[in-house]
C-alpha beads as a LAMMPS data file, in Angstrom:
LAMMPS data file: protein, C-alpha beads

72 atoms
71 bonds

1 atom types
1 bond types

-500.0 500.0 xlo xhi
-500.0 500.0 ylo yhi
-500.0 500.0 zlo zhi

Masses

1 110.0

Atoms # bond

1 1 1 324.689 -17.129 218.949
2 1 1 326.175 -13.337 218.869
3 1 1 327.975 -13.864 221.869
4 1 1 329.796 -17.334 219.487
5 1 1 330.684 -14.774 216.648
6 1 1 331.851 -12.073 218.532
7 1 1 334.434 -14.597 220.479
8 1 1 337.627 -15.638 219.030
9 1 1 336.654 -18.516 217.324
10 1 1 333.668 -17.206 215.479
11 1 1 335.545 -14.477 214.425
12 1 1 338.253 -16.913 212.855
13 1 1 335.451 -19.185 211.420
14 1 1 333.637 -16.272 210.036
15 1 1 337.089 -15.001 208.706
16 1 1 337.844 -18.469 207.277
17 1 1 334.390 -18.745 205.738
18 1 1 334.653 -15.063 203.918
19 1 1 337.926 -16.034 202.507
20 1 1 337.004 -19.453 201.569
21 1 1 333.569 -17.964 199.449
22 1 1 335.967 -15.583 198.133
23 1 1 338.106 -18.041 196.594
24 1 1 335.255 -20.045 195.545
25 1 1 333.859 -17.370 193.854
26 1 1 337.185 -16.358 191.930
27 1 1 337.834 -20.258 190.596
28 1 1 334.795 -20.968 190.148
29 1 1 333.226 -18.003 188.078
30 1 1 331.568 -19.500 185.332
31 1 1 330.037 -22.109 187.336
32 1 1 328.175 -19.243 189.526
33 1 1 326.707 -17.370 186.516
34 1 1 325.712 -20.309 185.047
35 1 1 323.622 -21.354 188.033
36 1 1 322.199 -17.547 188.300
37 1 1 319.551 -17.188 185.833
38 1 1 317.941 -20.415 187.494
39 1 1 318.620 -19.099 191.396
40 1 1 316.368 -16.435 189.916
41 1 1 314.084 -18.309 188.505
42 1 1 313.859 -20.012 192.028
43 1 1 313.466 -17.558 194.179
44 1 1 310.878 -15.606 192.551
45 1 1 308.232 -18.130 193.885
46 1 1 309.854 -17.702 197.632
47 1 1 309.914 -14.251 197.142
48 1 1 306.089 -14.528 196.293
49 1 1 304.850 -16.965 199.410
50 1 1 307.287 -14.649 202.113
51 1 1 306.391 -11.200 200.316
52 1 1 302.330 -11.608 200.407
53 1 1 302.976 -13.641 203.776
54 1 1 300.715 -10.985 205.499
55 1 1 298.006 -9.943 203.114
56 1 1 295.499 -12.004 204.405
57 1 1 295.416 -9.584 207.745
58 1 1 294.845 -6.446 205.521
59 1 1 291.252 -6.949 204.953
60 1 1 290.414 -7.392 208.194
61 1 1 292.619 -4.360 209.623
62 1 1 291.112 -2.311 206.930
63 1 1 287.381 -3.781 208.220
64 1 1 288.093 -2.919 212.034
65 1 1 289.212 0.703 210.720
66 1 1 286.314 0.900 209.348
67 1 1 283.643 0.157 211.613
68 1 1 285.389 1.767 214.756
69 1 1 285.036 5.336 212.438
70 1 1 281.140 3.923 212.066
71 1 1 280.776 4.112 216.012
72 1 1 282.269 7.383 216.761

Bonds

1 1 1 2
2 1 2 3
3 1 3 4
4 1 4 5
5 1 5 6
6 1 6 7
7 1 7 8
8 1 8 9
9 1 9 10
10 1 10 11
11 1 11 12
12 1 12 13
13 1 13 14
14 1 14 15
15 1 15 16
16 1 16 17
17 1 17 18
18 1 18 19
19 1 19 20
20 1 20 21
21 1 21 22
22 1 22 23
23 1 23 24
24 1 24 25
25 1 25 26
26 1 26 27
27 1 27 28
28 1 28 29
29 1 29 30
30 1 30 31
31 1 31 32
32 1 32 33
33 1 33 34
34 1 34 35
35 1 35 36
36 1 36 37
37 1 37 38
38 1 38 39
39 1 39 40
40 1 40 41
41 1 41 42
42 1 42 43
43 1 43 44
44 1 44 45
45 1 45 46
46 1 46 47
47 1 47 48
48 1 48 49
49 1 49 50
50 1 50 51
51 1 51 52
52 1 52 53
53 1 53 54
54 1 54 55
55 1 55 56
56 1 56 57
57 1 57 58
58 1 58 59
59 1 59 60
60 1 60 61
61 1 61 62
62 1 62 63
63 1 63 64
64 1 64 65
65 1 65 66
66 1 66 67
67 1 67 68
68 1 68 69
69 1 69 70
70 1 70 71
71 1 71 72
């Protein structure tokens, strides 16, 4: 995939998709901060499930810490 982008044609279709999303952006203002408060509201429950994605492995790191101090 890097070696796409960094050839001429992915670095005209990532030029063309920057300027496009520019221009999107500028027209269509009031339609993006509209949306906003409920992207937010959205993606604080993704936010949750990928953020705590590994807290289930703390315990048992913590536990194995523990008990190899025990033995020594």
């Amino acid at each position: 995939m890097s070696a796409f982008l960094r050839s001429r044609t992915g670095v005209v279709l990532v030029a063309f998709l920057a300027i496009a999303a520019f221009f999107l952006l500028i027209e269509h203002t009031a339609h993006v901060f509209g949306v906003l408060p409920y992207a937010l509201l959205l993606l604080c429950p993704l936010l949750h499930v990928f953020m705590h994605h590994g807290h289930d492995g703390h315990s048992r790191h913590d536990e194995e810490q523990h008990s190899g101090e025990d033995e020594r």
